[in-house]
C-alpha positions in Angstrom: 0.0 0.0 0.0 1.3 3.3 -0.9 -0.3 6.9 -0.4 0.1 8.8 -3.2 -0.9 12.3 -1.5 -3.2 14.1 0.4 -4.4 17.8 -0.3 -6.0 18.5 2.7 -4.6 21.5 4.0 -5.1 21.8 7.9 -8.0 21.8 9.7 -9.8 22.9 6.4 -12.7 20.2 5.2 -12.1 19.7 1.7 -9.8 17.2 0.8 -8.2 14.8 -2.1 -6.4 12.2 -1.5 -4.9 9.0 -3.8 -3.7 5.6 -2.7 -2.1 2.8 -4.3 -2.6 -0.6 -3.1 -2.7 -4.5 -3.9 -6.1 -6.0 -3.5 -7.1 -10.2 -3.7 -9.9 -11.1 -5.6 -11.4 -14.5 -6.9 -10.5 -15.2 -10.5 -12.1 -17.8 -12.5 -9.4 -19.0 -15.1 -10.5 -19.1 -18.7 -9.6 -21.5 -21.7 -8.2 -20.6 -24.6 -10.5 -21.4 -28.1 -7.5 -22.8 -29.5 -3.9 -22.6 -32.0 -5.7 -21.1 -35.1 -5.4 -16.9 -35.1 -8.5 -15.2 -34.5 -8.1 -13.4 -38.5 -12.1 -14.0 -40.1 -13.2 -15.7 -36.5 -16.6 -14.4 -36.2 -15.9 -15.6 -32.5 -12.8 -13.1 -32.2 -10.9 -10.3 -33.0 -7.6 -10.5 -34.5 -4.6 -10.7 -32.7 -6.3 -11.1 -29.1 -6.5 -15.0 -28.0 -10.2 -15.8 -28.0 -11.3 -18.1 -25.1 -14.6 -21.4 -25.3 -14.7 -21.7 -21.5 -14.2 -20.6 -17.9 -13.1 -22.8 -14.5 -16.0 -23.9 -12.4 -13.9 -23.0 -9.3 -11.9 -19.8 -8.9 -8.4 -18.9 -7.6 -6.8 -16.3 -6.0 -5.4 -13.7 -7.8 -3.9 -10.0 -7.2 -4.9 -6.8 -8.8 -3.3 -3.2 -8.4 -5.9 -0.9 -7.3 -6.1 2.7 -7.2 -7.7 5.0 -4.6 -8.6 8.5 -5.2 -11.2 10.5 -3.0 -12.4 13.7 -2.0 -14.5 14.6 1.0 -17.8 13.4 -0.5 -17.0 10.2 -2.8 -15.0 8.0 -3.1 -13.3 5.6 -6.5 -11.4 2.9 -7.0 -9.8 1.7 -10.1 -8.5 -1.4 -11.6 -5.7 -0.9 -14.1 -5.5 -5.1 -14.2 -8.9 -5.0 -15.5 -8.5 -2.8 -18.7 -9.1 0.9 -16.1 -11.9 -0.6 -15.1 -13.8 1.5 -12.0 -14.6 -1.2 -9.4 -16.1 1.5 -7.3 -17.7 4.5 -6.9 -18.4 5.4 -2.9 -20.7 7.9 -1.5 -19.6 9.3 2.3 -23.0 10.4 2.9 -24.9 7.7 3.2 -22.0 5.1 3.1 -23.6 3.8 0.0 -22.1 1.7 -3.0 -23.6 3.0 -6.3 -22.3 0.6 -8.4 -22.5 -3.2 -9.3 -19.1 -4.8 -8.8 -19.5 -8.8 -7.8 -16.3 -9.4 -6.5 -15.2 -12.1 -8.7 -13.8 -12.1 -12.1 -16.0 -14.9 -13.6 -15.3 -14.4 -17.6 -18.3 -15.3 -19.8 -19.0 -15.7 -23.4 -19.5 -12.2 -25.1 -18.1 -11.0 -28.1 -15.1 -9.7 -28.6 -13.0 -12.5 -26.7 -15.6 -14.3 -25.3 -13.9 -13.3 -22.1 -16.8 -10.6 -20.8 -16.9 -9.9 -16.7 -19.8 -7.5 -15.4 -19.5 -4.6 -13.2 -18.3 -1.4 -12.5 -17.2 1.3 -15.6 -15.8 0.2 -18.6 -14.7 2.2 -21.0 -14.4 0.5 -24.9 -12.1 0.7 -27.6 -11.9 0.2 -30.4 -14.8 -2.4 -29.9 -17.7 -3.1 -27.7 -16.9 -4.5 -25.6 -13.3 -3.9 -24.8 -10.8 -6.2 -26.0 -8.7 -5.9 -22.6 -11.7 -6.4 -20.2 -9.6 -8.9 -17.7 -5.5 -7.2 -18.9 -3.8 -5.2 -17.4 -3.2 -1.6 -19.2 -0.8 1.1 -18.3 -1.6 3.8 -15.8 -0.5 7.3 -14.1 -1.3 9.0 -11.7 -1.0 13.2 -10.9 -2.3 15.9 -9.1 -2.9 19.5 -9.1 -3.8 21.9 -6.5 -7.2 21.9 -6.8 -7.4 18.4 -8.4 -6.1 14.3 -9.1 -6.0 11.9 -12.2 -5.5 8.7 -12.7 -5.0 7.5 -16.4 -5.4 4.5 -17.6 -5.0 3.4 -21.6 -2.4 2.1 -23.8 -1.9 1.2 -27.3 -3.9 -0.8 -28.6 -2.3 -4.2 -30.9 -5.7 -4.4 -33.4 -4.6 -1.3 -35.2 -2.0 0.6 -33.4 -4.3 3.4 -32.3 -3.9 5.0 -28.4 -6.6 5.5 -25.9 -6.7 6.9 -22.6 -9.2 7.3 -19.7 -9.0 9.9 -17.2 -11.1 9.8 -14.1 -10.9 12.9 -12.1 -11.8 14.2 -9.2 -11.7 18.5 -8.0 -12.0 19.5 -4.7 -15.5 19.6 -3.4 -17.0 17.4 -6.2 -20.0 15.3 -5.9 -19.6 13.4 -9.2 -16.7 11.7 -11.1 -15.4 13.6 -14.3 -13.9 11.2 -17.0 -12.2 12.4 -20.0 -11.3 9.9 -22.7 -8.8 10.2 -25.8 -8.1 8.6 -28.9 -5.5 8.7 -31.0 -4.3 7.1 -34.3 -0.7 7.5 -35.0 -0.8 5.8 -38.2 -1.0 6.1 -42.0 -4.9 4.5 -42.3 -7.7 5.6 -41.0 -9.1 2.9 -38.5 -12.7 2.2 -37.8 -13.7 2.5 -33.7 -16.7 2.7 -31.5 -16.3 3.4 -27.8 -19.2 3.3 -25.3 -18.9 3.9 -21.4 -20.7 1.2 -19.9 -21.5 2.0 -15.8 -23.4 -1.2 -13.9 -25.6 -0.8 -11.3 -27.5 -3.0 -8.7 -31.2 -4.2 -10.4 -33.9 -4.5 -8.7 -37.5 -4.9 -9.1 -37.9 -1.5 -8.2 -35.2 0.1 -9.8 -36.5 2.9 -11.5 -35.1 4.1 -15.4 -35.1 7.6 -15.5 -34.0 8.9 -19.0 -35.3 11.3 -21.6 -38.8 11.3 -23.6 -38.6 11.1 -27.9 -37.8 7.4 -30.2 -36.1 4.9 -28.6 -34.6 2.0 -31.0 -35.4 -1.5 -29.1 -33.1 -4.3 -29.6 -34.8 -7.7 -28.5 -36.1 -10.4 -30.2 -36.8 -7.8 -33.0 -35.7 -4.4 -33.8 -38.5 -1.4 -33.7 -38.9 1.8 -32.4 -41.3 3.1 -29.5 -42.1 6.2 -28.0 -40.3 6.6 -24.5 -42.8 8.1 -23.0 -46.0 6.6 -23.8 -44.5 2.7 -24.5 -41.2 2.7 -22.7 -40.8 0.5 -19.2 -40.8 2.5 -16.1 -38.7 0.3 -14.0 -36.7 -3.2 -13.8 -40.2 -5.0 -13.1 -41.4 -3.7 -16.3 -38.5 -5.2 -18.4 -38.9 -9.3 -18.9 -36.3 -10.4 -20.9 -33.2 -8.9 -21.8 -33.4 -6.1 -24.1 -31.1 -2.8 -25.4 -32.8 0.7 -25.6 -31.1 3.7 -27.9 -32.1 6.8 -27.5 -32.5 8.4 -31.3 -33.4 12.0 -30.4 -33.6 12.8 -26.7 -35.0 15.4 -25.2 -32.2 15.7 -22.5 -28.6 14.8 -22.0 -28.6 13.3 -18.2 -29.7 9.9 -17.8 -29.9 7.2 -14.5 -31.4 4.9 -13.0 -32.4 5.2 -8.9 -33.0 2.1 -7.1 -35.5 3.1 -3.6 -35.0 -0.4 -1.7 -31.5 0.9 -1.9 -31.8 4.4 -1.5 -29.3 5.3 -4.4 -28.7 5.6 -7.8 -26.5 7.0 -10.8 -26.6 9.2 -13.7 -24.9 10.3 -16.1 -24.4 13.7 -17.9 -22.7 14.9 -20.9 -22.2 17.5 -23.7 -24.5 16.1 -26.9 -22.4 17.4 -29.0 -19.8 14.9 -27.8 -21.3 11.9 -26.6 -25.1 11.8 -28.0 -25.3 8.4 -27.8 -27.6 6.4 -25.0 -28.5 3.2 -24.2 -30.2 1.4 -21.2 -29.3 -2.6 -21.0 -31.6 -5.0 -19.1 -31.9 -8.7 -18.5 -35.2 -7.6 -16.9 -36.6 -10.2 -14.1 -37.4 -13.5 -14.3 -36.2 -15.8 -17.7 -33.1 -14.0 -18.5 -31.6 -13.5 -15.4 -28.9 -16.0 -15.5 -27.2 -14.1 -18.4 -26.0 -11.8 -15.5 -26.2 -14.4 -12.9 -23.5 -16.5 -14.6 -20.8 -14.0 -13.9 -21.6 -13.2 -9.9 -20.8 -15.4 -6.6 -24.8 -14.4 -5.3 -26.7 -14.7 -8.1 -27.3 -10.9 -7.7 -28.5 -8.8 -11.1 -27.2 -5.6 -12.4 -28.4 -3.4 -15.3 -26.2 -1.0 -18.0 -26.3 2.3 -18.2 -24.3 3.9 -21.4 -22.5 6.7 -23.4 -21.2 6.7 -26.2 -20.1 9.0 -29.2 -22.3 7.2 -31.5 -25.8 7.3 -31.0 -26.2 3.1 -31.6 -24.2 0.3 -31.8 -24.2 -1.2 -35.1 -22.4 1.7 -36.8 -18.1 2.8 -36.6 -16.7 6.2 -36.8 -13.0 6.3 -38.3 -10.5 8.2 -36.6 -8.0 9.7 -39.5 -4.2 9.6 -39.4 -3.2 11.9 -36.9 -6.5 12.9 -35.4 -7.1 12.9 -32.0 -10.8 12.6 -30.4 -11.2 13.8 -26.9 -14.8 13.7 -24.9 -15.7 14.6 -21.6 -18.8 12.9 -19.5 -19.8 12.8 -15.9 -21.4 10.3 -13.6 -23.0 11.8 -11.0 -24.5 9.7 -7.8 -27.0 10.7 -5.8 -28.9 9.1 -2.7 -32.3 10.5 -4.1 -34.1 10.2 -7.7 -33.2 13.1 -9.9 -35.4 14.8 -12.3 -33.0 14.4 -15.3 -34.3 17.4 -16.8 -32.9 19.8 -14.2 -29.3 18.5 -14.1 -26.6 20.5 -15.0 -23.6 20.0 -16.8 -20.7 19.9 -14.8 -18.1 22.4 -15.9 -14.9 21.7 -13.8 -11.6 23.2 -14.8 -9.5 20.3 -16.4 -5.9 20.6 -17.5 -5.2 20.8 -20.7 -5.9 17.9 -23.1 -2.2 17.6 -24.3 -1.3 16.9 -20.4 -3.1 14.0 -20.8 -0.6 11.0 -21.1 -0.3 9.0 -24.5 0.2 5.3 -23.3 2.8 2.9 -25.1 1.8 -0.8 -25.4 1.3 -2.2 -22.5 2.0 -5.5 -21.9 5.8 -6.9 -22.6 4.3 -10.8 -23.0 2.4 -9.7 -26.4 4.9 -7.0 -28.0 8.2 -7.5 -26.7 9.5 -10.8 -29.7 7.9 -8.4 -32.2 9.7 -5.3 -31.4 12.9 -6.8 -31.1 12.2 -8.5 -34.8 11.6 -5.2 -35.8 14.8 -3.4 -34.5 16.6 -6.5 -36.5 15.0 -5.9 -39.5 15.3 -2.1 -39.1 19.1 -2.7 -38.7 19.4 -5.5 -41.2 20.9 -8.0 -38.6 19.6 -11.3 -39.4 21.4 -12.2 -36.3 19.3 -10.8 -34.2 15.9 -12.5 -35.4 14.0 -13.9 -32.3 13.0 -17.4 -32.3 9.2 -17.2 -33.6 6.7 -18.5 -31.4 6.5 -22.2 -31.4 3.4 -24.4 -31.8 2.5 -24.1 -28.0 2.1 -20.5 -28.5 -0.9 -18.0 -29.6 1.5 -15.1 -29.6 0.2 -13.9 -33.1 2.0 -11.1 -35.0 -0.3 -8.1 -34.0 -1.5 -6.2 -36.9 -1.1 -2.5 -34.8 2.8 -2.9 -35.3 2.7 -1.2 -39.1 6.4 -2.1 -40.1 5.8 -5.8 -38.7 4.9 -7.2 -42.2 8.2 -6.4 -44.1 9.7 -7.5 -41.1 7.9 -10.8 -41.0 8.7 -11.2 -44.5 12.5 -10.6 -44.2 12.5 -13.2 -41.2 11.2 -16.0 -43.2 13.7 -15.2 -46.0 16.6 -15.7 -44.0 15.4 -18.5 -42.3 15.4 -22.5 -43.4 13.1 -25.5 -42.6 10.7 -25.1 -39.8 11.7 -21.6 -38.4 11.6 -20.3 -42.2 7.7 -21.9 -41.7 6.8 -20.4 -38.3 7.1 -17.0 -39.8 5.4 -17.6 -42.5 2.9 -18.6 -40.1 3.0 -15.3 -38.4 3.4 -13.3 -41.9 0.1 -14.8 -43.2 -2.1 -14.4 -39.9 -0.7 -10.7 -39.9 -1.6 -10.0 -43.7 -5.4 -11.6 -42.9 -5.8 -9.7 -39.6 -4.6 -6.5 -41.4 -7.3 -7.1 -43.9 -5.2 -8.5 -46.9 -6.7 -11.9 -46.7 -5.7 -12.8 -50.6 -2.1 -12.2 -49.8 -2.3 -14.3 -47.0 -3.3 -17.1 -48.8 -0.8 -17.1 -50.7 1.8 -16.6 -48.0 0.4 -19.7 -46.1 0.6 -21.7 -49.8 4.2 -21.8 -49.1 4.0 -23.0 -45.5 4.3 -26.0 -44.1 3.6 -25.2 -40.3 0.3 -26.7 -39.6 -1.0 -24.2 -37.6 -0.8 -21.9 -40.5 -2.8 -25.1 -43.4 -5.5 -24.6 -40.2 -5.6 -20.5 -41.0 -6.1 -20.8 -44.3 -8.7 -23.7 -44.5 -10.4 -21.1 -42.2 -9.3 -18.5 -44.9 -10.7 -20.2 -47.7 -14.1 -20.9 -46.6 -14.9 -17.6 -44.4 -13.1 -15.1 -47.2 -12.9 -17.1 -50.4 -16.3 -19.3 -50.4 -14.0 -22.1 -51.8 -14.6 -25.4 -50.3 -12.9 -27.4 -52.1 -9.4 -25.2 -51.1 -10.7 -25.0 -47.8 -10.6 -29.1 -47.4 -7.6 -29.6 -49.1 -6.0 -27.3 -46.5 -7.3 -29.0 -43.4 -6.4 -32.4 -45.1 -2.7 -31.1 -45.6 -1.9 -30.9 -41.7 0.3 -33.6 -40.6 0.6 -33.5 -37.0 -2.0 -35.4 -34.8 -1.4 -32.6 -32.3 -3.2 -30.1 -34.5 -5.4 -32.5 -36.5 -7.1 -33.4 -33.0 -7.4 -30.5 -31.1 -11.2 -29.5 -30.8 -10.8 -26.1 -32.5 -9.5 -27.9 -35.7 -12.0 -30.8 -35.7 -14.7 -27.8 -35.3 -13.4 -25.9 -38.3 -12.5 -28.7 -40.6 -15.9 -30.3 -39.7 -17.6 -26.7 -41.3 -15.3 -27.3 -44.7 -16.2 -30.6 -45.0 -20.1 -30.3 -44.0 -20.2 -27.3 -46.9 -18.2 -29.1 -49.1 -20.4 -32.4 -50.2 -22.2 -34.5 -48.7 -19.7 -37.0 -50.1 -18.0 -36.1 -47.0 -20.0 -38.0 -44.5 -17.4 -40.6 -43.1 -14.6 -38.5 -43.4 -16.7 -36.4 -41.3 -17.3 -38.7 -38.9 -14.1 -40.4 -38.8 -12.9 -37.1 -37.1 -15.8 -36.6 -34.7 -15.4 -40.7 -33.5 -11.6 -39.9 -33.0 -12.6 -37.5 -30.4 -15.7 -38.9 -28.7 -14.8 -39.5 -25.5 -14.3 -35.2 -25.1 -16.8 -33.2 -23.3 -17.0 -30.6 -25.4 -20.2 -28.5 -26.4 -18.6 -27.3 -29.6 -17.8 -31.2 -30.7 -21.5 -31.8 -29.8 -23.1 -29.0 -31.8 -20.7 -30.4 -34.7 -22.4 -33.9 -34.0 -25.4 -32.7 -33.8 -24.5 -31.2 -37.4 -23.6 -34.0 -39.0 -26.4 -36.6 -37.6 -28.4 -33.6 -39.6 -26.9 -34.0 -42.6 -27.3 -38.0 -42.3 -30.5 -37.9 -41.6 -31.4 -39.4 -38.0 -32.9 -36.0 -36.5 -33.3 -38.3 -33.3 -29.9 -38.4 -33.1 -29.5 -34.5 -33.5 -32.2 -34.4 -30.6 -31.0 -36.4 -28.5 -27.5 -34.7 -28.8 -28.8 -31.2 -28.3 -31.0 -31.8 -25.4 -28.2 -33.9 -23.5 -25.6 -31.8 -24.0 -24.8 -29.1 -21.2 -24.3 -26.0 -23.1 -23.0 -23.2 -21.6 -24.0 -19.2 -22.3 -22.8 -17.7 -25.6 -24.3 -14.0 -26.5 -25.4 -13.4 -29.9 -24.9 -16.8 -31.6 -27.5 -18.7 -33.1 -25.6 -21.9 -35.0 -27.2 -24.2 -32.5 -30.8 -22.5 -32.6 -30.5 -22.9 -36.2 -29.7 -26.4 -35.5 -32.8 -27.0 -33.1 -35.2 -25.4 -35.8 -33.9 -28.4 -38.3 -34.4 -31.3 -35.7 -38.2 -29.2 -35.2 -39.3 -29.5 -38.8 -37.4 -32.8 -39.6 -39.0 -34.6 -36.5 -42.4 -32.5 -37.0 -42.5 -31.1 -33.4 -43.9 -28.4 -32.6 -41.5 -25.2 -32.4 -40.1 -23.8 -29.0 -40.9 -20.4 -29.0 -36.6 -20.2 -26.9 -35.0 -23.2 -26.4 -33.4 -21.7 -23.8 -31.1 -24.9 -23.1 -28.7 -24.3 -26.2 -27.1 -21.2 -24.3 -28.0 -19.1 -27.1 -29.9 -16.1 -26.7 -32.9 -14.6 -28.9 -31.8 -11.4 -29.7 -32.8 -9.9 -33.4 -28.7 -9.9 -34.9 -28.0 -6.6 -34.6 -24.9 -4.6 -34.2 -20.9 -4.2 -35.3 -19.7 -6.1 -32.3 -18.2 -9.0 -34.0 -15.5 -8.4 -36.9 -17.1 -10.9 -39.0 -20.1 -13.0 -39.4 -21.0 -16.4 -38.1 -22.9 -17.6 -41.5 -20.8 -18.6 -44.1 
């Protein structure tokens, strides 16, 4: 534990203070998907390691925590968990306003499947962030009338920097947060960014936020009016739903739970951040979506910002422009009538005091810097040893210069090593969105990881199955050939190759019965489809434990086949699948699940 500062001058009663400490916290582990690189994954984002499941039983980990306070609230901040705020304190009253459940209990939602609840998160360049559970960079300072912490980094999808300042100013009964984006490079890059605050749910909570159109995401997407059709609380909401606000007729929004006696809104310039949205799993059916990543069981609802005004649209951010927006959440232990809250309008410093954060974790950058300094100096000499089969290190597509230098490795190496970087060359070239030249980068590789790729390549991108087979049939090592991730993916080539394909098919599936795994079943299931015995499929899909997975609908699909090939009568949700029955909506994955 280290104290930073304290302001307080004398006897006087205003005060800010910062503290640094080390805090424990249960940590369920997760699972990663597997050796193929996230490029044209519609269950990832290129170069981050997706993830297909998480421990049943937690361990203990540690996370560096940061403190800052005033005399009337009090935040803390996780930099281990992407800058996420774990909490936001109110003195008066000794109340909690947000939902934070004390476990870090990773669950399948897009981008990584690797989504935890609670607290503020900021986004970038996706929702949801792709560094919800990693650690970024941080920094502290302090004025005379105020503190900062910072929390960002570069980003290793396309190089851009983000920062997020929460701040606090003497005397303050809300916390200011600044954020900033910049691209550095030579592209524009697409982005969205929402700020994404949970808060305790309860039957009673109460959703105050402006009158005018409201888009609803659910089952189906249609507009209402607010006012007249819109729910008025948490009991109101029955399954789980996303509001945007199209044209509001004010900036603060909140919601204000009275069997709690608190709440939180939020306020901001429209100019900046029009965008709003309300998320709720409502009571009863949907519940477990948020129960799955809490100790208790206990629900929480989303309130959001955003510079967007929905969430199935990207801005770009230029070459060299920066993007800076300020918001403000503001607790309060009684509702607020949204229409009379002010905009905040503290003195901040200047936005080029703001720090610009490097990359900022060694593990993922440090091989590919140093294989850039060789190239750079033309010292073959100092090429790195490229990540090895064991590896997901993948060659991040945010390091510019990294495909010349990928390409010079290869060229002065021999044998395998000469392969491994051609590995990493093509999986760079697809996730930089050059998918043709990885293809034929990967032609001339013989690592197997790499023939896994481009089968993936080949059907996603190129809508040739025929290529797509003869790639997964070209990988040699029963390592590869057997892990669930390849079976999965070859099983998709094959299924929408021919239905010539039918034993191979199964050949693969048998050699790997004996797994639990739900992604091997829904394959199963699949294939019993495609042969005929929808009994089979039934039987598979019903007995199979299937855990949560947000916004995919393969095995829903699959269910409505069994339906009209057994002639039962259709389940309005089969629930059991772990899919949900949201309308598809929304840029939140980088590419789609249907071939």
């Amino acid at each position: 534990m280290r104290w930073i500062d304290n302001l307080a001058d004398g006897p006087r009663r205003n005060m800010l203070a910062m503290q640094e400490t080390t805090e424990f916290l249960l940590t369920h582990a997760l699972l990663p998907a597997g050796p193929i690189p996230t490029c044209f994954d519609p269950d990832g984002i290129y170069p981050y390691e997706s993830f297909c499941e998480t421990s049943r039983r937690p361990e203990i980990r540690r996370y560096r925590m940061i403190t800052m306070e005033n005399e009337r609230i009090r935040v803390r901040i996780c930099p281990d968990l992407g800058g996420r705020v774990c909490s936001l304190f109110l003195k008066d009253g000794a109340a909690e306003v947000l939902f934070f459940p004390q476990v870090v209990r990773p669950v399948r939602i897009l981008p990584r499947q690797s989504f935890t609840g609670g607290g503020i998160e900021l986004s970038f360049p996706i929702s949801h962030t792709p560094v919800e559970t990693a650690p970024v960079l941080y920094e502290i300072a302090k004025t005379e009338d105020r503190v900062y912490v910072c929390c960002g980094e570069r980003e290793i999808k396309f190089g851009m920097h983000w920062t997020v300042e929460y701040s606090l100013g003497e005397g303050d009964d809300f916390l200011t947060q600044r954020t900033v984006f910049f691209n550095p490079g030579a592209k524009g890059q697409p982005w969205m960014s929402w700020s994404n605050a949970a808060v305790p749910a309860r039957p009673d909570t109460v959703f105050d936020f402006p009158g005018g159109p409201v888009l609803v995401h659910d089952a189906e997407i249609r507009t209402i009016d607010w006012e007249t059709q819109g729910p008025r609380s948490q009991a109101d909401v029955r399954r789980m739903t996303g509001y945007f606000w199209q044209k509001p007729d004010c900036s603060a929004f909140g919601a204000f739970t009275p069997s709690l006696g608190v709440g939180l809104y939020h306020m901001a310039d429209p100019l900046q951040v029009p965008g709003i949205k309300l998320w709720s799993d409502g009571i009863g059916r949907d519940e477990g979506w948020v129960s799955q990543y809490t100790l208790d069981e206990a629900q929480c609802l989303e309130i959001q910002a955003g510079p967007l005004v929905d969430q199935s649209v990207k801005a770009t951010l230029q070459p060299g422009q920066l993007h800076e927006q300020v918001e403000f959440w503001i607790p309060s232990l009684h509702r607020r009538d949204i229409h009379t809250v002010a905009l905040p309008a503290p003195r901040l410093r200047l936005v080029g005091e703001v720090p610009v954060f490097a990359w900022a974790r060694q593990d993922e950058m440090d091989l590919w810097l140093q294989l850039a300094d060789a190239r750079k100096a033309g010292d073959a000499l100092r090429i790195p040893r490229a990540p090895d089969l064991d590896s997901n290190r993948w060659a991040p597509s945010g390091l510019a210069e990294l495909g010349d230098a990928l390409a010079w490795a290869a060229s002065r190496s021999v044998a395998s090593k000469r392969d491994r970087w051609l590995f990493q060359q093509g999986a760079w070239l697809a996730g930089s969105g050059e998918p043709d030249a990885a293809l034929k980068v990967l032609s001339e590789c013989h690592d197997d990881r790499g023939r896994a790729l481009a089968g993936r390549l080949w059907l996603v991108y190129g809508h040739d199955t025929d290529e797509a087979a003869k790639a997964f049939r070209a990988i040699e090592s029963p390592t590869i050939s057997l892990h669930p991730q390849v079976i999965f993916e070859r099983d998709k080539a094959l299924a929408a190759l021919s239905p010539a394909t039918m034993d191979e098919r199964k050949r693969w599936l048998d050699a790997v019965s004996a797994l639990e795994d739900e992604w091997l079943a829904e394959r199963r299931a699949s294939l019993l489809l495609d042969c005929g015995d929808a009994q089979g499929a039934h039987d598979v899909l019903t007995g199979t434990r299937f855990q949560r997975v947000h916004q995919r609908y393969e095995r829903t699909r699959l269910w409505r086949r069994v339906e009209s090939m057994l002639g039962l009568h259709p389940v309005t949700y089969p629930s059991w699948l772990g899919e949900d029955d949201l309308a598809e909506f929304g840029a939140y994955r980088e590419h789609s699940e249907r071939l």
